[in-house]
RODO-2510 file (C-alpha; in nm, 4 decimals, decimal comma):
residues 302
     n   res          X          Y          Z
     1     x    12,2183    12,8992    20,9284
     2     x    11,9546    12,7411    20,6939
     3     x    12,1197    12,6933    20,3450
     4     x    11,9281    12,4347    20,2179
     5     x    11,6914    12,5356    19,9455
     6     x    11,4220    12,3216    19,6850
     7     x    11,4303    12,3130    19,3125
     8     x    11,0625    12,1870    19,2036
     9     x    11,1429    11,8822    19,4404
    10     x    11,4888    11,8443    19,4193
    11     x    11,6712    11,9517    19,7790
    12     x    11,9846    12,1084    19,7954
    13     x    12,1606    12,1205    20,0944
    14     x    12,3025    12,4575    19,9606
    15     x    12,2254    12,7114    19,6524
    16     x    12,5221    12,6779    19,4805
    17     x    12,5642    12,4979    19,1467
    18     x    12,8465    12,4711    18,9413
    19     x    12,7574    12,6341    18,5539
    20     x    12,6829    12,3615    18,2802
    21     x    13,0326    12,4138    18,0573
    22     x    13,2659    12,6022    18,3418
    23     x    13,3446    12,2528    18,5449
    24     x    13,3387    11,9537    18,3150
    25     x    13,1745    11,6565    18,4014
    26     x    13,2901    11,7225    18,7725
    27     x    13,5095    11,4154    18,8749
    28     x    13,7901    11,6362    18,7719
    29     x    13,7582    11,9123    19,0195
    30     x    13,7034    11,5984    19,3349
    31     x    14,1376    11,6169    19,3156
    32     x    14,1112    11,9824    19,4590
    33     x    13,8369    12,0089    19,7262
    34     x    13,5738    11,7070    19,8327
    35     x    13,2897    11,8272    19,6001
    36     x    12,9999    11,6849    19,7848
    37     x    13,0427    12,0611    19,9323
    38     x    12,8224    12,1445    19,6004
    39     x    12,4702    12,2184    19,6279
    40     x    12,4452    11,9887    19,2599
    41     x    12,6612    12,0124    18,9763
    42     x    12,5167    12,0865    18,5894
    43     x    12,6787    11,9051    18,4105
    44     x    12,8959    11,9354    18,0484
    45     x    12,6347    12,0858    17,7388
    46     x    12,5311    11,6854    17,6220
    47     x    12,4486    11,6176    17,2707
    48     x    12,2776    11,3039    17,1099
    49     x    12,6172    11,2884    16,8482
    50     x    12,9534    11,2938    17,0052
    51     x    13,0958    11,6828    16,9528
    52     x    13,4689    11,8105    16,8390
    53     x    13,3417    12,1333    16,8908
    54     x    13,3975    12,4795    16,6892
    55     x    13,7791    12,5621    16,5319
    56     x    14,0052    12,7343    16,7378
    57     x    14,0917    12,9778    16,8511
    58     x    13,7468    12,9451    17,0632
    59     x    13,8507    13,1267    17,3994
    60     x    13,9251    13,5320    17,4160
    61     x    13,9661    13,7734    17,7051
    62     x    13,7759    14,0789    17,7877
    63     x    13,7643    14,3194    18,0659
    64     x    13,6133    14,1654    18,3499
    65     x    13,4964    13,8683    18,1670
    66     x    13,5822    13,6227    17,8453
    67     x    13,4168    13,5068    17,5481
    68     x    13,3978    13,1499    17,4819
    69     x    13,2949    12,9646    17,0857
    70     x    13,3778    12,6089    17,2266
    71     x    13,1004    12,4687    17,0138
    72     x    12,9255    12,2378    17,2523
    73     x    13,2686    11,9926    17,2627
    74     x    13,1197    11,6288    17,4579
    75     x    13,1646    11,2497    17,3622
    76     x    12,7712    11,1900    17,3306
    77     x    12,4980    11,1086    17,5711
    78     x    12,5954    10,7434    17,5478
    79     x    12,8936    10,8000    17,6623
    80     x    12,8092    11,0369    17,9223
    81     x    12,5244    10,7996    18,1070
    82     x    12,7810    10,5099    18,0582
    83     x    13,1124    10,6752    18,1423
    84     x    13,1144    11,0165    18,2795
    85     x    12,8536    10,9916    18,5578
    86     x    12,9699    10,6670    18,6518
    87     x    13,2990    10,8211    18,7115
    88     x    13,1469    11,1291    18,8981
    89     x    12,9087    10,8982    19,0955
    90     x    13,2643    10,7920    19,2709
    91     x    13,3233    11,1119    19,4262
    92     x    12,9830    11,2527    19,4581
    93     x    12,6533    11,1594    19,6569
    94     x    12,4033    11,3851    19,5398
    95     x    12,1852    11,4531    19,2569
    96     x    12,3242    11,6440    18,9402
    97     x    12,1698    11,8635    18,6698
    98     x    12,2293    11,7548    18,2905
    99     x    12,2298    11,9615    18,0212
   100     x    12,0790    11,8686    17,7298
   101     x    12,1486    12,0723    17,4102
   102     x    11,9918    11,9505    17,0106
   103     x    11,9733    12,1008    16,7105
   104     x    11,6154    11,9485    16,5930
   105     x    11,3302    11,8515    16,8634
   106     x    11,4088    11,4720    16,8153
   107     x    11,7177    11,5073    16,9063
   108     x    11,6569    11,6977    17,2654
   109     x    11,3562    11,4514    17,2989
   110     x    11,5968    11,1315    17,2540
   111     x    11,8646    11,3053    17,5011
   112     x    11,6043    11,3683    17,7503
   113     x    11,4459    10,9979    17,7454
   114     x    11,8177    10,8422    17,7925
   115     x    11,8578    11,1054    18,0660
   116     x    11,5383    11,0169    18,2803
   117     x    11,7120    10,6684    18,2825
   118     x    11,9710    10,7721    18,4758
   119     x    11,9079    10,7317    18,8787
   120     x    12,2211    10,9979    18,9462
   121     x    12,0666    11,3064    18,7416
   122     x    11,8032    11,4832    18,9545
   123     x    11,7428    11,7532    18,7340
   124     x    11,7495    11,8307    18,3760
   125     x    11,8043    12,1543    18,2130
   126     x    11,7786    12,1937    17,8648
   127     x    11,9893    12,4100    17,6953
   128     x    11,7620    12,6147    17,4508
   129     x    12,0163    12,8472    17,2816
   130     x    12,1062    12,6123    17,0403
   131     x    12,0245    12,6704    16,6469
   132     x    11,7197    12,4743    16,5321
   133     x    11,8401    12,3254    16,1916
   134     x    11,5074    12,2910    16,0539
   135     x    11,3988    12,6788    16,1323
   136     x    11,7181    12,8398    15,9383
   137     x    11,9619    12,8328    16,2247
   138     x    11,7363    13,0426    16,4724
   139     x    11,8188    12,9260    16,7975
   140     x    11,4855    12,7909    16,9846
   141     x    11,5232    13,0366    17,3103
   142     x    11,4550    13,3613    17,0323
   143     x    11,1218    13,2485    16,9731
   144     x    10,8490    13,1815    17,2911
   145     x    10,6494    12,9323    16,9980
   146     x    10,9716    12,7275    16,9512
   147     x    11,0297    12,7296    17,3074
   148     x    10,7006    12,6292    17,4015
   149     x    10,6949    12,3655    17,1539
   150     x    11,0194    12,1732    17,2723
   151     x    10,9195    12,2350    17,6052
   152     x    10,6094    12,0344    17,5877
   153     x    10,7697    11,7745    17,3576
   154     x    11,0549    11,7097    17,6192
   155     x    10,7859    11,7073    17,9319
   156     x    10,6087    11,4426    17,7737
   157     x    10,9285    11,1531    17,8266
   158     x    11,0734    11,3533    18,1094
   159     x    10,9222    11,2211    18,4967
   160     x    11,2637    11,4624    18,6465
   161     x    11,2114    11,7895    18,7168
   162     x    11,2690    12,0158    18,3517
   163     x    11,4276    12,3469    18,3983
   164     x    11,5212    12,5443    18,0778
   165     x    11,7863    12,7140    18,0267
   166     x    11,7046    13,0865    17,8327
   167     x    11,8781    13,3162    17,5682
   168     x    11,9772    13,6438    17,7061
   169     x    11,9803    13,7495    17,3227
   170     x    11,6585    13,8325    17,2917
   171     x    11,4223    14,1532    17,3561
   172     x    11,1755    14,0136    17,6105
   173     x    11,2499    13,7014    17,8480
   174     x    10,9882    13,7266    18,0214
   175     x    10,7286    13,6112    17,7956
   176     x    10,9723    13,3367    17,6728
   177     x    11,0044    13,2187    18,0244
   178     x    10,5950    13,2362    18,0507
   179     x    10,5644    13,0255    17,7377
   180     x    10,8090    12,7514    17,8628
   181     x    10,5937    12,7619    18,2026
   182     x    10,2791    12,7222    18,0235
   183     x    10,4265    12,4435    17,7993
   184     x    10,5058    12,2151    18,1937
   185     x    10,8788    12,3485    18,2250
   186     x    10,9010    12,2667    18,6119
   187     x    11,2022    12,6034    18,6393
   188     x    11,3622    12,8073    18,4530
   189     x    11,7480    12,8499    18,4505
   190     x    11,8662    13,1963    18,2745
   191     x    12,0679    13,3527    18,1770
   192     x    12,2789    13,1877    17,9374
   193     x    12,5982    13,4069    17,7724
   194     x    12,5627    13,7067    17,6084
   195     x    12,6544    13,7351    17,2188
   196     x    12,9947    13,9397    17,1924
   197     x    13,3358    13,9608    16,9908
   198     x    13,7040    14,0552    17,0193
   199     x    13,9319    14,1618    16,7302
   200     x    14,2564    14,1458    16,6825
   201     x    14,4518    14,4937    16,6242
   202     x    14,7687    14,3175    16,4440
   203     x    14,5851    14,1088    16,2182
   204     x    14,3025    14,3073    16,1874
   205     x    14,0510    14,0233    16,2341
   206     x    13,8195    13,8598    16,4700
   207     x    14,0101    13,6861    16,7618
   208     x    13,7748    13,4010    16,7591
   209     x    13,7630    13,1609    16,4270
   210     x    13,3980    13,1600    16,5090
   211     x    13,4044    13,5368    16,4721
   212     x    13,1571    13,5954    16,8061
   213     x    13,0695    13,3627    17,0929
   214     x    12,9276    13,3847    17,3936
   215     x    13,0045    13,6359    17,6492
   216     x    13,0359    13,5353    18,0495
   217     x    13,1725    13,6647    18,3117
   218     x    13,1854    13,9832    18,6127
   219     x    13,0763    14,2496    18,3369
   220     x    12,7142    14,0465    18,2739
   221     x    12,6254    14,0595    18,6576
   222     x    12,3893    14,3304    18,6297
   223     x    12,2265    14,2290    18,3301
   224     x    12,1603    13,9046    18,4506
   225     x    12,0292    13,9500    18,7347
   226     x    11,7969    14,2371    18,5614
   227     x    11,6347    13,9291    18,3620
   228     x    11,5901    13,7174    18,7094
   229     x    11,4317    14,0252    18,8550
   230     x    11,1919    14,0343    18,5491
   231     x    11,1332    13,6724    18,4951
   232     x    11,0570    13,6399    18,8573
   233     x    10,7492    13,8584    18,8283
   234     x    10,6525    13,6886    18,5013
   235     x    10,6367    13,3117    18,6421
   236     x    10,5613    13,1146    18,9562
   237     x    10,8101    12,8462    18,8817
   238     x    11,1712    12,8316    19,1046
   239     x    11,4654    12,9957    18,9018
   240     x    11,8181    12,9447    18,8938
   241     x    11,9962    13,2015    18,8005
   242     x    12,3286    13,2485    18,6632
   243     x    12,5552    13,5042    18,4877
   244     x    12,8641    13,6776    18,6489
   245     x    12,8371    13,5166    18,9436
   246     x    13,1745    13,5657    19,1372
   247     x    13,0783    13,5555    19,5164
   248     x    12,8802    13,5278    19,8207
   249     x    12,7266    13,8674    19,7856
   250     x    12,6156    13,7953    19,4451
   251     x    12,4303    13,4605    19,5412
   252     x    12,2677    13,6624    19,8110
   253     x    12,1907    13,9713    19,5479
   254     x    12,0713    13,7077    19,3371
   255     x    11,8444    13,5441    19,5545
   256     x    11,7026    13,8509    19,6410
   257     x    11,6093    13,9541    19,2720
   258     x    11,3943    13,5736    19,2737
   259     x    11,6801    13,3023    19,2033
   260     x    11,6008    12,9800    19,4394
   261     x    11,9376    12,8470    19,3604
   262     x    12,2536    12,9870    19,1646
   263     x    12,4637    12,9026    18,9305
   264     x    12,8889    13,0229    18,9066
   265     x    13,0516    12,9774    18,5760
   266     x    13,3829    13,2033    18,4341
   267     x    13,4671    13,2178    18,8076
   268     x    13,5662    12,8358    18,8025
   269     x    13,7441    12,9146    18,4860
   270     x    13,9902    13,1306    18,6867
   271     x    13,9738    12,9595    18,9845
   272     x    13,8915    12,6170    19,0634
   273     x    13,7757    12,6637    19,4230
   274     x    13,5297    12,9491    19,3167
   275     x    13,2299    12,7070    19,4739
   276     x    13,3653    12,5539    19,7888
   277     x    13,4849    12,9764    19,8908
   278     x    13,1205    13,0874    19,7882
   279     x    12,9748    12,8090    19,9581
   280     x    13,2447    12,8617    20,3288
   281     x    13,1910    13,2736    20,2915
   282     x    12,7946    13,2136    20,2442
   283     x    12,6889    13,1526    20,6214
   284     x    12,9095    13,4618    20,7104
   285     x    12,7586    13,7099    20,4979
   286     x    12,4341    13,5851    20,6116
   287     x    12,4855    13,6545    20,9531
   288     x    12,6205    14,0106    20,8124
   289     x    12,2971    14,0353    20,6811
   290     x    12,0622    13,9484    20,9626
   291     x    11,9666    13,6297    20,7451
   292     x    11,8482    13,3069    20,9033
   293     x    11,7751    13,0710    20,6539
   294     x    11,8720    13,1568    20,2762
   295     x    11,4912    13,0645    20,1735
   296     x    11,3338    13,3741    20,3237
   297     x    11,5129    13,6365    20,1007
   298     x    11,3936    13,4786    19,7746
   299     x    11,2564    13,7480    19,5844
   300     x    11,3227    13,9546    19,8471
   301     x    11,3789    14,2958    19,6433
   302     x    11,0351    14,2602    19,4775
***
């Protein structure tokens, strides 16, 4: 069974990725299962600043999935190139993905530099749902200008493959993901989580302190992949793609709507071997399937 696959250079000797935010900085999961299993892991959202986070209560349920306000919680890129993938690079071998969130274009551009330093990330993927301080608060995926923009700024002090990460909130991602290709993004990673809120029937208020957050989980599946399907006819750059991703079936489903790699995130949430089962149970459905190596059935359903 072939199940190695390339992201704009970068070879994985499978598809699957561990979501940016769903498995820490990854040292912490190498207790459970030998993690070199992993295709790559994305690492935790990275700021320039070290990050508290948003107040709590910043987790609620939902059927068949969760929403999540955690605020972008990390100690700071310093401390993430000088601690946190040091400590990783003792239990894993490969490559890894970081994610690089800002709130100005300085800020993502300073991230990115430090990052491209760093001989252990193969990959970065910039995060570009967060709110752009100097454009009122509008997040920088909403608009295909802003994303453009901090696309090209980043490419300029990045030599590692760029892969940006895209707002599902938003009426057409296609054209967004066309900008960011135009601008030198070398993939595009979508989706991030859906906007969504609980509240509380006792108190008669929002569950989160945050009031809405970002939805994940089994109930975005089909959305997701919807947007890989579209994005995929849109672009000519590899995707990862992400968003409800629970098993082998749905890497597979994924792949077939124009993902090159894919990405699990509630599923770790609930259960930290989500990876190493999708990985074991991938070469099984395959066969199932009549498929020989994973790379032929990319963008299969087009």
């Amino acid at each position: 069974m072939g199940l190695n696959v390339n992201l704009a250079g970068l070879e994985l000797s499978n598809p699957v990725i561990p979501a940016s935010g769903t498995f820490g900085f990854g040292y912490e999961f190498a207790e459970l299962y030998d993690i070199n299993i992993l295709g790559s892991i994305a690492l935790k959202g990275t700021t320039l600043a070290p990050r508290f986070g948003n107040p709590t209560p910043r987790i609620a349920e939902c059927t068949s999935g969760m929403i999540n306000s955690v605020g972008l919680q990390n100690p700071g890129i310093d401390a993430v190139i000088s601690e946190e993938i040091p400590k990783l690079a003792r239990f894993y071998t490969k490559p890894v993905i970081a994610n690089i969130s800002g709130f100005s274009q300085d800020e993502y551009v300073t991230c990115c530099q430090k990052a491209n330093a760093v001989k252990e990330i193969g990959a970065v993927e910039l995060n570009i749902s967060c709110p752009n301080v100097h454009n009122g608060g509008m997040s920088f995926g909403t608009s295909a200008d802003c994303a453009f923009e901090l696309t090209k700024a980043v490419k300029k002090v990045l030599s590692k493959p760029l892969f940006v990460k895209l707002s599902p909130n938003v009426t057409d991602i296609a054209s967004i993901a066309k900008a960011c290709e135009e601008a030198g993004a070398d993939g595009i990673s979508l989706i991030n989580t859906l906007l969504g809120m609980r509240i509380d029937l006792k108190t008669r208020k929002p569950v989160i302190a945050n009031k809405k957050g970002g939805f994940s989980g089994p109930a975005i599946f089909p959305v997701a992949l919807r947007m890989v399907y579209e994005v995929y006819e849109a672009v000519k750059i590899p995707i990862i793609g992400m968003g409800g991703v629970t098993s082998a079936r749905d890497v597979i489903e994924m792949m077939l709507a124009g993902a090159n790699a894919v990405q699990v995130g509630a599923a770790n949430l609930i259960d930290p071997y989500a990876c190493r089962d999708i990985i074991y149970s991938l070469p099984e459905e395959m066969e199932k399937l009549g498929i020989k190596n994973i790379t032929d059935i990319i963008g299969g359903a087009h």
